[in-house]
Z-matrix of the N, CA and C atoms (Angstrom, degrees):
N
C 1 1.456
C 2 1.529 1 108.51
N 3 1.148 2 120.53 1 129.28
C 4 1.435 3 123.95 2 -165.19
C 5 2.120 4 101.10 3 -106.87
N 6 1.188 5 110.52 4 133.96
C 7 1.605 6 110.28 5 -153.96
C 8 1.704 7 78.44 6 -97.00
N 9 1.768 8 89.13 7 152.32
C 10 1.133 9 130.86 8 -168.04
C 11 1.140 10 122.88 9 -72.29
N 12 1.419 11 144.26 10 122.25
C 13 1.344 12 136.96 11 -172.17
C 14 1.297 13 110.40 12 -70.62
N 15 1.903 14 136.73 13 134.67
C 16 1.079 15 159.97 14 -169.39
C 17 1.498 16 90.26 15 -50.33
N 18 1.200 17 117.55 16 -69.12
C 19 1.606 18 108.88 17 -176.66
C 20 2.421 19 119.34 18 -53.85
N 21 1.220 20 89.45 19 -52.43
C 22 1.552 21 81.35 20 150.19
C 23 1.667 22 128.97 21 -39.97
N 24 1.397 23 96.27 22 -71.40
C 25 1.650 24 94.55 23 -161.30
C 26 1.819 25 104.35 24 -57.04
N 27 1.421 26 106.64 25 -21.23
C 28 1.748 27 110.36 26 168.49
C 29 1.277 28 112.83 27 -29.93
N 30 1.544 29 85.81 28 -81.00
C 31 1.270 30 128.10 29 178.35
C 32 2.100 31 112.55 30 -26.48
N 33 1.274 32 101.52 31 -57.53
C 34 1.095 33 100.01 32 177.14
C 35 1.432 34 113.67 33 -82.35
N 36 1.348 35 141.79 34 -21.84
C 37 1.395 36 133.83 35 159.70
C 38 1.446 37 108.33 36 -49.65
N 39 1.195 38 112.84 37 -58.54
C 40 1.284 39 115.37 38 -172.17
C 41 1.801 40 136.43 39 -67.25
N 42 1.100 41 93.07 40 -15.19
C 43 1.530 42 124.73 41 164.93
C 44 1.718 43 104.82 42 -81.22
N 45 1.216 44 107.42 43 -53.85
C 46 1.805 45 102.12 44 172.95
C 47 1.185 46 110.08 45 -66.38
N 48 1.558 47 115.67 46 -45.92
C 49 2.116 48 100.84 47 -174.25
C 50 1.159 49 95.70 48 -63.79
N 51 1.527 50 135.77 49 -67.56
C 52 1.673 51 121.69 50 -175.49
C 53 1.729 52 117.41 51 -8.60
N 54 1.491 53 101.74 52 -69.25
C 55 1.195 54 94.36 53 172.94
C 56 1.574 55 142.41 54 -71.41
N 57 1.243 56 98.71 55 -17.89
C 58 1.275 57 110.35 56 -168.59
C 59 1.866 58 104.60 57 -96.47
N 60 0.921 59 107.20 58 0.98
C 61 1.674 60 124.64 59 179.80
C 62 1.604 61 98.94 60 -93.02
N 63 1.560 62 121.98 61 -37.28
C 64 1.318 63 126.59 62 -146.11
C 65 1.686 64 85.73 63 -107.44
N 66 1.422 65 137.43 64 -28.90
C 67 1.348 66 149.54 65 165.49
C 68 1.989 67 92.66 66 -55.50
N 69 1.047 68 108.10 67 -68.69
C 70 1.427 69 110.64 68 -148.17
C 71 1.827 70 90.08 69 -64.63
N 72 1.532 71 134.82 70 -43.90
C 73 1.409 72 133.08 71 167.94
C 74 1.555 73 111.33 72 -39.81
N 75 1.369 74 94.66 73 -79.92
C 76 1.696 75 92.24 74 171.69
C 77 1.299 76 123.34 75 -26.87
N 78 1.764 77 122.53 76 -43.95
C 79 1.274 78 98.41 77 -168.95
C 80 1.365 79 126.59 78 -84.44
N 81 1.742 80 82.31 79 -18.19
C 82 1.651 81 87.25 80 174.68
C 83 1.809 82 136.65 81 -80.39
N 84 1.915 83 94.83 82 -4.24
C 85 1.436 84 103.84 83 138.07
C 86 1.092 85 132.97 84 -68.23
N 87 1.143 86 128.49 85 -23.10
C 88 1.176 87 135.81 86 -145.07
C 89 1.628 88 97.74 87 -107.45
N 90 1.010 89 133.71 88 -60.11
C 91 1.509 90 136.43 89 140.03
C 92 1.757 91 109.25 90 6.28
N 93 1.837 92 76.49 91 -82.96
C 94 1.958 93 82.51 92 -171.62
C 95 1.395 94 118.04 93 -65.22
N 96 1.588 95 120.48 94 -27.78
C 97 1.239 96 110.81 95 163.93
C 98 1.595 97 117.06 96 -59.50
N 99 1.411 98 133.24 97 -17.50
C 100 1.420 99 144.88 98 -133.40
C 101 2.033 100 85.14 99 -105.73
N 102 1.640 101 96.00 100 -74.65
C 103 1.435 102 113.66 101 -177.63
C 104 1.554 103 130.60 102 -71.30
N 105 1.343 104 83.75 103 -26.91
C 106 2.245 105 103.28 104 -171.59
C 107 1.555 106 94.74 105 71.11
N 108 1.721 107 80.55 106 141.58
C 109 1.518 108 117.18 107 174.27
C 110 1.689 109 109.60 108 -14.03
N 111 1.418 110 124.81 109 -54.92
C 112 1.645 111 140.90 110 -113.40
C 113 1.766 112 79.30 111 -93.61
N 114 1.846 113 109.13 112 -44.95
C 115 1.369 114 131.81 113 -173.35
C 116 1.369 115 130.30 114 -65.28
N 117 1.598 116 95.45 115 -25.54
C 118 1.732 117 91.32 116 -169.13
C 119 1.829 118 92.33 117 -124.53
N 120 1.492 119 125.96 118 -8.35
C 121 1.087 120 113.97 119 153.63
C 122 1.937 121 124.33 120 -71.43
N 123 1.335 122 115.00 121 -21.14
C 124 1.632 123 118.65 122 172.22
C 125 1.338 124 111.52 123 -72.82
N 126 1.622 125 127.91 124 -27.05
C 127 1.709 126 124.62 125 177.30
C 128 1.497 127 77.90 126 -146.47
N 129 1.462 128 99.51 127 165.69
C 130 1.710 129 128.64 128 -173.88
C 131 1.663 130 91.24 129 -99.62
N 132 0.945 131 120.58 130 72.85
C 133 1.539 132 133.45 131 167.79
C 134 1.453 133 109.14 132 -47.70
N 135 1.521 134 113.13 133 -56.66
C 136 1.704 135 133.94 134 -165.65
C 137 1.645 136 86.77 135 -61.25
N 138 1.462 137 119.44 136 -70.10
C 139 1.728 138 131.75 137 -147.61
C 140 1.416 139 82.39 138 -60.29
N 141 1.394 140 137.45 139 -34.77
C 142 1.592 141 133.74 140 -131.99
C 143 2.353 142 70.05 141 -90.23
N 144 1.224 143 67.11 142 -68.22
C 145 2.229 144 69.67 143 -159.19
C 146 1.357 145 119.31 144 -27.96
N 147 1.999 146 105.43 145 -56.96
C 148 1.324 147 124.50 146 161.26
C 149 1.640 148 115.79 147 -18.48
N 150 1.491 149 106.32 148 -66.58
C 151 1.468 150 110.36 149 -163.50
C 152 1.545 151 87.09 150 -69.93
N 153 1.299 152 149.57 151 -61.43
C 154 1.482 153 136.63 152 -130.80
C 155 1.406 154 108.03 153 -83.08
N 156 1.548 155 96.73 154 -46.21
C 157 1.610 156 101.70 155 158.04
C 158 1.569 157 149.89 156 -60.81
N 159 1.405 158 87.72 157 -17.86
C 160 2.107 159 120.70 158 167.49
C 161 1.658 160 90.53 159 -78.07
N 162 1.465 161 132.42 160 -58.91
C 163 1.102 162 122.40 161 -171.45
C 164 1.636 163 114.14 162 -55.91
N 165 1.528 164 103.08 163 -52.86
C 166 1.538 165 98.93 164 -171.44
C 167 1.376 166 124.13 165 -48.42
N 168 1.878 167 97.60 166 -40.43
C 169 1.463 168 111.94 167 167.11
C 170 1.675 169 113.23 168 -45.12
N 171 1.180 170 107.71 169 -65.96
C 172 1.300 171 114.00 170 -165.97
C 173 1.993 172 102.94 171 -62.74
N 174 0.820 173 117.58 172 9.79
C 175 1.262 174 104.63 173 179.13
C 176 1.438 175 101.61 174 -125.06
N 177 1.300 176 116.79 175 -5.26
C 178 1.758 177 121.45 176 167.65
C 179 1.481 178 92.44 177 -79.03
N 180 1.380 179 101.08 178 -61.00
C 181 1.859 180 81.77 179 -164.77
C 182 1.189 181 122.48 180 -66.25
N 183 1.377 182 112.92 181 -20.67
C 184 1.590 183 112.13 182 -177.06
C 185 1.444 184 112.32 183 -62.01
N 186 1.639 185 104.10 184 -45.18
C 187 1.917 186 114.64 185 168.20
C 188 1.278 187 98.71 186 -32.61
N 189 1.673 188 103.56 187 -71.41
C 190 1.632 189 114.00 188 -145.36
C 191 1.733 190 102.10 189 -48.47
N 192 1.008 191 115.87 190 -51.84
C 193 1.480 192 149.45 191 -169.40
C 194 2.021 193 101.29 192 -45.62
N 195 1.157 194 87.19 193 -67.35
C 196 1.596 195 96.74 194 157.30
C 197 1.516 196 123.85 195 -41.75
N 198 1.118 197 128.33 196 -64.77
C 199 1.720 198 141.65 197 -178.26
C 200 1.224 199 89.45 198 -76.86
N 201 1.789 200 149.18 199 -82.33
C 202 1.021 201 125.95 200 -136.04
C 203 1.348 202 121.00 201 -124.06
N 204 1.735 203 103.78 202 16.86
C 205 1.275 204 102.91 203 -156.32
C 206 1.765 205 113.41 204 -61.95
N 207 1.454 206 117.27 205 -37.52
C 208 1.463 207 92.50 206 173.59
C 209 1.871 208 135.37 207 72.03
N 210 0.949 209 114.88 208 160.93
C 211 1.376 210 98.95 209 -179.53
C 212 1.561 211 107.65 210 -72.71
N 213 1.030 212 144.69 211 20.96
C 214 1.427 213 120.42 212 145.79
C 215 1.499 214 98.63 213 -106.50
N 216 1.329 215 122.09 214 32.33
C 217 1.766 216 101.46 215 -174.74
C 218 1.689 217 109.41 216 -74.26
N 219 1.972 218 111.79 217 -30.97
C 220 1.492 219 108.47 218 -176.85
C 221 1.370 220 104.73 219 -70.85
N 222 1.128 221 138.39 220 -2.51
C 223 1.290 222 133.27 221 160.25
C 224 1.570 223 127.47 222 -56.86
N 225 1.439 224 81.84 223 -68.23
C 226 1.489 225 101.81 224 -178.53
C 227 1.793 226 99.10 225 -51.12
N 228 1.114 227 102.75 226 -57.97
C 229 1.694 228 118.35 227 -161.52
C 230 1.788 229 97.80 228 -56.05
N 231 1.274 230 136.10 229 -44.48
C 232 1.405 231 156.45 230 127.66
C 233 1.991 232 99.69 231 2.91
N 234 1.380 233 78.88 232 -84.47
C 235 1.668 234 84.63 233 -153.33
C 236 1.791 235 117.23 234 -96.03
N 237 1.754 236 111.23 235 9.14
C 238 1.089 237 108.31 236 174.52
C 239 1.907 238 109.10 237 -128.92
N 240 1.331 239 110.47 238 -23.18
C 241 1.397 240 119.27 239 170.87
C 242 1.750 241 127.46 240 -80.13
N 243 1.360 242 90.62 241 -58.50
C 244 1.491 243 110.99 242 166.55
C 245 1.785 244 116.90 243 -80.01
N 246 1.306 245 123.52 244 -41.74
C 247 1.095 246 112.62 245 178.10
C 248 1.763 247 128.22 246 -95.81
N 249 1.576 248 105.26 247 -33.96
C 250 1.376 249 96.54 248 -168.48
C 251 2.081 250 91.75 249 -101.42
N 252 1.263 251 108.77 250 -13.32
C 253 1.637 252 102.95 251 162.43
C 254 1.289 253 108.15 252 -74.93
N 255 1.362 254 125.06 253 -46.89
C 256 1.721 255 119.36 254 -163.91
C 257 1.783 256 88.10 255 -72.96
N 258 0.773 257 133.27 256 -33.60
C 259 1.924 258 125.08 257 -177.00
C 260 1.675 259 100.52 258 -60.35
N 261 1.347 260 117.05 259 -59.55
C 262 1.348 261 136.62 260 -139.06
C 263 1.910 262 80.46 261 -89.84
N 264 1.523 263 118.65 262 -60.35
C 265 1.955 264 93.36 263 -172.49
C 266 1.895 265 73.94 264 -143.06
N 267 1.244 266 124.58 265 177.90
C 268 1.295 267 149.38 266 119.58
C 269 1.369 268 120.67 267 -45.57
N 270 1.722 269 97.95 268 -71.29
C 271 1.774 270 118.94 269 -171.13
C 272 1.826 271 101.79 270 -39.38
N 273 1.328 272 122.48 271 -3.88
C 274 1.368 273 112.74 272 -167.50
C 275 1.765 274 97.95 273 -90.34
N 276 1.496 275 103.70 274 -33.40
C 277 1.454 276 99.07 275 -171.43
C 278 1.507 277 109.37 276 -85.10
N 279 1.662 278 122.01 277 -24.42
C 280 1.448 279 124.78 278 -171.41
C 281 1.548 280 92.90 279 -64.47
N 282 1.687 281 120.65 280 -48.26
C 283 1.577 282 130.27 281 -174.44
C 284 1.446 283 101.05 282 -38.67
N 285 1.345 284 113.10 283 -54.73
C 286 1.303 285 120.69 284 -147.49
C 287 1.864 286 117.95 285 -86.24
N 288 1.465 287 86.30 286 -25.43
C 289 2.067 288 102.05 287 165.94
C 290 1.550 289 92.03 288 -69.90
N 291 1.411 290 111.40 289 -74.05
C 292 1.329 291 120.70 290 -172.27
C 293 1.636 292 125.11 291 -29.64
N 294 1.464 293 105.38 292 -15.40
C 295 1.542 294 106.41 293 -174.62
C 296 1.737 295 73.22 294 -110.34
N 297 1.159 296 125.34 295 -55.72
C 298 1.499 297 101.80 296 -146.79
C 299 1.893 298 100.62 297 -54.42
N 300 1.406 299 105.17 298 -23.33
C 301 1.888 300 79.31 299 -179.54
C 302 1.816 301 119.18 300 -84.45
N 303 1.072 302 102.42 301 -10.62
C 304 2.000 303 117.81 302 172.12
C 305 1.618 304 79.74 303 -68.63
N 306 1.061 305 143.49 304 -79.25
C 307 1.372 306 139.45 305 -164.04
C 308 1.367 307 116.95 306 -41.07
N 309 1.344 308 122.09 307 -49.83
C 310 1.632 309 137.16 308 -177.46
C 311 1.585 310 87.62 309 -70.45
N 312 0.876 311 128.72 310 -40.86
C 313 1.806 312 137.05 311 171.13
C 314 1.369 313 88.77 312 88.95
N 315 1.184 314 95.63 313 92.69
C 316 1.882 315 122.28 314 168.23
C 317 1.499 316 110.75 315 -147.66
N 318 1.263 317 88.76 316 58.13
C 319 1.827 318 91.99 317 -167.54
C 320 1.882 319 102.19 318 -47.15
N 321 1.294 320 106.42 319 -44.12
C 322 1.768 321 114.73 320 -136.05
C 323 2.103 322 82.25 321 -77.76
N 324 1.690 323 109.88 322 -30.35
C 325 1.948 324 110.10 323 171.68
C 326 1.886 325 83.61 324 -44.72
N 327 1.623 326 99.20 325 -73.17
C 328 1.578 327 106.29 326 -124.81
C 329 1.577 328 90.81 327 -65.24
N 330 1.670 329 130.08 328 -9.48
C 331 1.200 330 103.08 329 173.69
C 332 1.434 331 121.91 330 -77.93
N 333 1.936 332 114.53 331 -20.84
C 334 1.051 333 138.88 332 -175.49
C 335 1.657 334 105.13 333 -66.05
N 336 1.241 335 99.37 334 -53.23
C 337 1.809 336 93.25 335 160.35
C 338 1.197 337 120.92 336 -33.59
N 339 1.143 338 101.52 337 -75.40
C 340 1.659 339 119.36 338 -164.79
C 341 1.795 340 118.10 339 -42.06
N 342 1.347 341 90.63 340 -54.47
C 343 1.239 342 111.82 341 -178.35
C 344 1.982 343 113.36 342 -64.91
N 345 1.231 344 122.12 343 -56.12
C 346 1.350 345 134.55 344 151.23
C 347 1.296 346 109.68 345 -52.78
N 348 0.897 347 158.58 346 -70.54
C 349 1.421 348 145.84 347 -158.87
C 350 1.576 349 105.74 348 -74.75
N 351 1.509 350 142.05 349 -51.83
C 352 1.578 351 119.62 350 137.37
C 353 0.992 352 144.26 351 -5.59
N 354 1.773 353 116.34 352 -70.10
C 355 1.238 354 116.26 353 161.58
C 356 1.543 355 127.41 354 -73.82
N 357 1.308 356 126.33 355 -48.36
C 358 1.491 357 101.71 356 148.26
C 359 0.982 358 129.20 357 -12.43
N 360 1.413 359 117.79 358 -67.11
C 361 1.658 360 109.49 359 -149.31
C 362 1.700 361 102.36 360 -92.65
N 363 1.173 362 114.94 361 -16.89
C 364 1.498 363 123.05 362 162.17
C 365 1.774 364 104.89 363 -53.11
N 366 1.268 365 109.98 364 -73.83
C 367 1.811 366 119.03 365 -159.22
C 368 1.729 367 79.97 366 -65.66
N 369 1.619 368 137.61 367 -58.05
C 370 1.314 369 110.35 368 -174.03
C 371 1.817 370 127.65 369 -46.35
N 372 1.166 371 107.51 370 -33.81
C 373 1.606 372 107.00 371 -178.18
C 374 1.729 373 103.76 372 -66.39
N 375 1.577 374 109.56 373 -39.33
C 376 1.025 375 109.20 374 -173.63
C 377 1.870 376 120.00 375 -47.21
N 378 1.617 377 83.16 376 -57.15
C 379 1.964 378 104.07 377 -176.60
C 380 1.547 379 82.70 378 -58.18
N 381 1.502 380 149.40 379 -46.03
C 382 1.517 381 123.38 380 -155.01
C 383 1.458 382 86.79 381 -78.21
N 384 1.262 383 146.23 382 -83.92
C 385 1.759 384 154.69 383 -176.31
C 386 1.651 385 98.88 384 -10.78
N 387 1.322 386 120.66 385 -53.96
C 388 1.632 387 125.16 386 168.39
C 389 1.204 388 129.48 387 -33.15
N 390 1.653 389 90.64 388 -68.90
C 391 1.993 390 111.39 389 -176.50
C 392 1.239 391 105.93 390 -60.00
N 393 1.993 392 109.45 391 -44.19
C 394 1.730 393 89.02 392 -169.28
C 395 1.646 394 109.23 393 -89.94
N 396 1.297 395 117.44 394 -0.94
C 397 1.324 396 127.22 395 160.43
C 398 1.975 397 103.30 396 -43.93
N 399 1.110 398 88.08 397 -82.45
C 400 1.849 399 107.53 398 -173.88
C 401 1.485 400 98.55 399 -54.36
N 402 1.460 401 133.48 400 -34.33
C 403 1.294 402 102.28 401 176.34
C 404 1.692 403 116.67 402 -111.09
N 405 1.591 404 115.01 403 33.43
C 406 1.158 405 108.68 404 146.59
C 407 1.753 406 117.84 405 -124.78
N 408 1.473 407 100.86 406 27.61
C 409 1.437 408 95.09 407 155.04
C 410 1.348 409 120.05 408 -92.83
């Protein structure tokens, strides 16, 4: 298998988030057209599907990727894991570390993940919601 030029493998991330950015919009029209406004503003219905369905994805291709990946697998892995999953959710790739260390059987990491990378990224949105709080009063 002959490795991929830096400008390629771009190329193919960026071609997958395109789409996978324009998947994850749609659905979340598609939702509110589905439920109405009243429904998917009281719980995150869209984010909830997004992530479970980014996971399932990400755990098809990771299978597939496994059995057949092959010399086009950094492609695929390029432009359907990393690019049109990282467009479409994140939560597909945290799912998908997160199992690979339960698998390596590191339960007490992957709970340490789990648990840290939540709260992180919770208290981080918070400190950003703050700063630009305080500096647009």
């Amino acid at each position: 298998m002959s490795a991929i030029s830096p400008i390629a493998a771009s190329l193919h991330v960026a071609a997958g988030g395109a789409v996978g950015a324009v998947l994850r919009y749609q659905l979340g029209r598609g939702m509110t057209h589905w439920l109405g406004p009243q429904v998917v503003t009281a719980f995150p219905w869209a984010t909830l599907a997004v992530n479970v369905i980014g996971s399932l994805a990400m755990g098809l291709v990771a299978g597939w990727l496994a059995r057949h990946g092959g010399a086009d697998g950094e492609n695929v892995r390029l432009f359907a894991a990393v690019g049109l999953l990282g467009g479409f959710t994140t939560f597909s790739a945290f799912s998908l570390e997160l199992m690979v260390l339960i698998e390596r059987g590191q339960p007490a990491t992957a709970l340490g993940y789990a648990l840290v990378s939540v709260l992180a990224g919770l208290t981080a949105l918070y400190i950003g919601l703050i700063v630009m709080r305080l500096t647009t009063a």
